[in-house]
N, C-alpha and C positions, 0 to 999 in steps of 0.2 A: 504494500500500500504506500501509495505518496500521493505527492501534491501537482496535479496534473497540470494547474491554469499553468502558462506559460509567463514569462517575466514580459514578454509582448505585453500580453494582454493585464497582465497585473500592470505592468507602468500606464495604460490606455484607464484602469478603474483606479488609479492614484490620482490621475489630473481630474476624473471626472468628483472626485470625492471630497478633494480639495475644493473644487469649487462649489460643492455644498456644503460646507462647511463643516466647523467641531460641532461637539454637543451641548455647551454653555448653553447655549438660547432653547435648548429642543422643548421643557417643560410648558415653558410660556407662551408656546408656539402650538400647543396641543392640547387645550382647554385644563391646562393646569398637569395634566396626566405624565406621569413618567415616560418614556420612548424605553422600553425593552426590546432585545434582538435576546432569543433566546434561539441556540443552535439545533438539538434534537427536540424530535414531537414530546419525549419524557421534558424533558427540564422545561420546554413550552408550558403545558399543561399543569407542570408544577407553582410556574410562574403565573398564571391567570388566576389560579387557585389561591394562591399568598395575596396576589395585586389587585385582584376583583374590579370596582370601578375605579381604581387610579393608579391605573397603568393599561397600556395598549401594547399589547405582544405582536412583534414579528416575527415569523417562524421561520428558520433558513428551511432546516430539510421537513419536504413533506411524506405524510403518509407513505410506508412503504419505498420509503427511498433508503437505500443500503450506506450508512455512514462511515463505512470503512472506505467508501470510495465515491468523494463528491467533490464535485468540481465547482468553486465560490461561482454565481453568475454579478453581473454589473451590479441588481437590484438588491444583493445582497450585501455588496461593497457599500449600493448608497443606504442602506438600510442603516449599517454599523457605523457609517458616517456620522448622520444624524442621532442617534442613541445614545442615552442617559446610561445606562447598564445593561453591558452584556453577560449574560448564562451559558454559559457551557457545561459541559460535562464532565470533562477535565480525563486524566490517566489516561490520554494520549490519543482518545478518541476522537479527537476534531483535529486532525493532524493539519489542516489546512487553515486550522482559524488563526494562528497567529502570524502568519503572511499577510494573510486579509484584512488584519484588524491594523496592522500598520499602515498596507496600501490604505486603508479607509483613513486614517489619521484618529482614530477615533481617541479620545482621550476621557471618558466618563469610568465607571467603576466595571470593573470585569470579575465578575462572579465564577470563582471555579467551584462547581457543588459537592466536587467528591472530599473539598477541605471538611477533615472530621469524622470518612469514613473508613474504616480497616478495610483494607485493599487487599484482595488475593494476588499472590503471586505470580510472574509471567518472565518466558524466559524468550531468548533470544530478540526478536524484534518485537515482541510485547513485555522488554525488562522494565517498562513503566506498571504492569501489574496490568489485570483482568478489568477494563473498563465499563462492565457491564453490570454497573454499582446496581443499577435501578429494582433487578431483581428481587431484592431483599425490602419489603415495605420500612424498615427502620434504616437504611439505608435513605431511601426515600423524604423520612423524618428528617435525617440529619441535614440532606439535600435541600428542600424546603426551609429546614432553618437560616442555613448560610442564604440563599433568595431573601429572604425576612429582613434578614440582618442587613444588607444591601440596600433593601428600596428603604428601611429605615433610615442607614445615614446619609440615602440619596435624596430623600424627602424625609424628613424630619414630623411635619407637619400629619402626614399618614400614619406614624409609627402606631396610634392602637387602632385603626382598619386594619394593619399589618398583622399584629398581633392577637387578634380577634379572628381575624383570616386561617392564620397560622393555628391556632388552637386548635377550632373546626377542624382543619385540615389531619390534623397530627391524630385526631379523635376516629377520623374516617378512616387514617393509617389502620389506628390500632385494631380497630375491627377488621379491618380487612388480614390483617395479620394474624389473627385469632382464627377468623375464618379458613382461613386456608392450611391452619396447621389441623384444626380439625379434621379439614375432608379431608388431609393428605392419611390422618389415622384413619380413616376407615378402609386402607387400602391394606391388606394382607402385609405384614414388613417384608416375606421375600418374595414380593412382585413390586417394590417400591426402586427398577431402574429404570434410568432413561438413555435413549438414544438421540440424539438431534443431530439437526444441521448442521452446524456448529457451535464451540464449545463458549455458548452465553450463558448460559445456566447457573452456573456452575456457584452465585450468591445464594440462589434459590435453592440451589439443593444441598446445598450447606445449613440453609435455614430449619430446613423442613425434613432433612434426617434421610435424602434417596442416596441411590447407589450411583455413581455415574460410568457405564457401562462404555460409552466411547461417543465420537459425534464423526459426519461423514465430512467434515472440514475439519483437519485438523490443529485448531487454533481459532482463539479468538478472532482473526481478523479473515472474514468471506471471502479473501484474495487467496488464501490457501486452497490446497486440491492434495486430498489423497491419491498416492501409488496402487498402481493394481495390487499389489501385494497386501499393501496395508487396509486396502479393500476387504479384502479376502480375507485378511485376519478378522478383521470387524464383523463380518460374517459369522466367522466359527467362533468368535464370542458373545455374537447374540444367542447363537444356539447354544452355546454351554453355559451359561449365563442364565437361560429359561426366561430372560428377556421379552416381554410382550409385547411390545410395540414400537416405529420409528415414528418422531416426532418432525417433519417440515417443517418450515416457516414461511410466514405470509412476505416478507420482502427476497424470499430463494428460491429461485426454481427446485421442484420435487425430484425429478428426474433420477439423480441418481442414488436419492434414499426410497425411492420406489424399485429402482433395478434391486439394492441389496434386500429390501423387506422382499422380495421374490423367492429371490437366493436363499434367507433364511425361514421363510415362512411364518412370517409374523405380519401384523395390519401395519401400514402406513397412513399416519393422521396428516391428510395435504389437504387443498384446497381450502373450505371454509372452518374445516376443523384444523387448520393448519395452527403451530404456535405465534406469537406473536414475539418477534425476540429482540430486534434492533432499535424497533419502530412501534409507535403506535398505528393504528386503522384509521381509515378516513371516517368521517362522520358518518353516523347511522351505523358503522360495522361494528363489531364486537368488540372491537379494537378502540374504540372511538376513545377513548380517556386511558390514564394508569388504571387505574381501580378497575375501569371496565377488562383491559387487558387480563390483567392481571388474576381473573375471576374467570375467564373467560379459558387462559393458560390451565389454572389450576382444574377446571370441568374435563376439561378435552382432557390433560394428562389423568387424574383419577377414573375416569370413565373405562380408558382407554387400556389402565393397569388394570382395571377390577374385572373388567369384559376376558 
């Protein structure tokens, strides 16, 4: 994975960025409202939830767009320009944002949300550690917090909508987090493995006590591709394994964790039962929020293990 825009085209969204200016003036320009750029649909969604009515989120990546591999456009640059606080994700998953945020000139408050959460480990080109903080709803808490804390000292004025926001929010957390360790009990403990796409999980299944059996990328980041070998091994350990099911996802092609569920003979969850791993869903999908995701993940993998 890297950073594809070209220094072309980056020096062509530096002039344009400049001439829209820093972010001083953005608040008073926007019926008083904070200007947020938040990078992934997760940290978006966290941010609406914290800023409610004062703040206006831009979203870089949308629904189902693959965040290991994105390419800034213009709109994005003049977005970051303009912005009071930016949200990211941080542990190395926005590899592209700090080229962009230069080009942009941006100079307002840059929120990194994984400050504060225990980070898994990751080796070779993921030695920043396992970026796929979100999957752990207390995770999500600490996320949220650091957002909080931001449009607080960005807006002083908001601090208890903030914090009133942020409570609610932490409350829906914790239910959802109770929720889902429950249904994940109801599932026999040795049918509690998973197989995925690729290896996002891996907060989640830390949280909630599964096995993790292998994934058909291997590595955090979508740009990887398993050997025929290491194919084939994946195989003979789902079936010695007793492994029940492979898990797809909504922003990966199925393809070829449908060829191995063949091979092994086990069900493949794709299509609308696909997980949600990168990304949230566009609106109306099941996907459409975290909470929603996240409730949505946990049905399909429980279902899937107890079937």
């Amino acid at each position: 994975m890297g950073i594809k825009t070209s220094a072309v085209v980056l020096g062509g969204l530096l002039v344009m960025a400049t001439a829209c200016g820093g972010s001083g003036s953005a608040k008073a320009g926007d019926g008083g409202r904070l200007k947020v750029v938040a990078t992934t649909t997760q940290v978006a969604d966290f941010a609406r939830n914290i800023g409610g009515d004062h703040v206006t989120v831009t979203q870089i990546l949308k629904p189902n767009v693959d965040p290991h591999d994105y390419e800034p456009s213009p709109a994005d640059v003049q977005a970051l320009a303009e912005a009071d606080v930016v949200v990211e994700n941080g542990v190395g998953l926005e590899r592209w944002l700090d080229q962009t945020v230069k080009s942009a000139g941006f100079h307002g408050t840059l929120v990194d949300t994984s400050k504060g959460v225990t980070i898994r480990k990751g080796t070779g080109e993921e030695a920043a550690g396992d970026p796929h903080i979100w999957h752990n709803p207390k995770n999500a808490e600490v996320m949220s917090r650091d957002i909080a804390a931001a449009f607080e000292a960005e807006d002083p004025g908001g601090k208890a909508a903030y914090e009133a926001n942020l409570a609610s929010y932490t409350g829906k957390l914790d239910r959802l987090d109770s929720w889902i360790a429950g249904q994940i009990d109801t599932v026999p403990a040795d049918r509690r493995k998973l197989v995925t796409n690729h290896d996002a999980f891996g907060y989640y299944i830390d949280r909630y006590h599964l096995t993790f059996v292998g994934s058909i990328i291997p590595s955090f980041d979508t740009s990887a591709e398993l050997s025929g070998k290491q194919l084939s091994a994946l195989t003979a350990k789902i079936k010695a394994t007793g492994t029940k099911a492979i898990f797809s996802e909504s922003s990966l092609p199925p393809k070829t964790a449908e060829a191995i569920g063949e091979q092994a003979g086990v069900k493949v969850e794709a299509g609308e039962d696909s997980l949600y791993g990168d990304t949230l869903g566009p609106a109306g999908s099941a996907g459409a929020t975290y909470i929603d995701m996240e409730r949505h993940n946990t049905t399909t993998i429980v279902t899937a293990l107890k079937g």
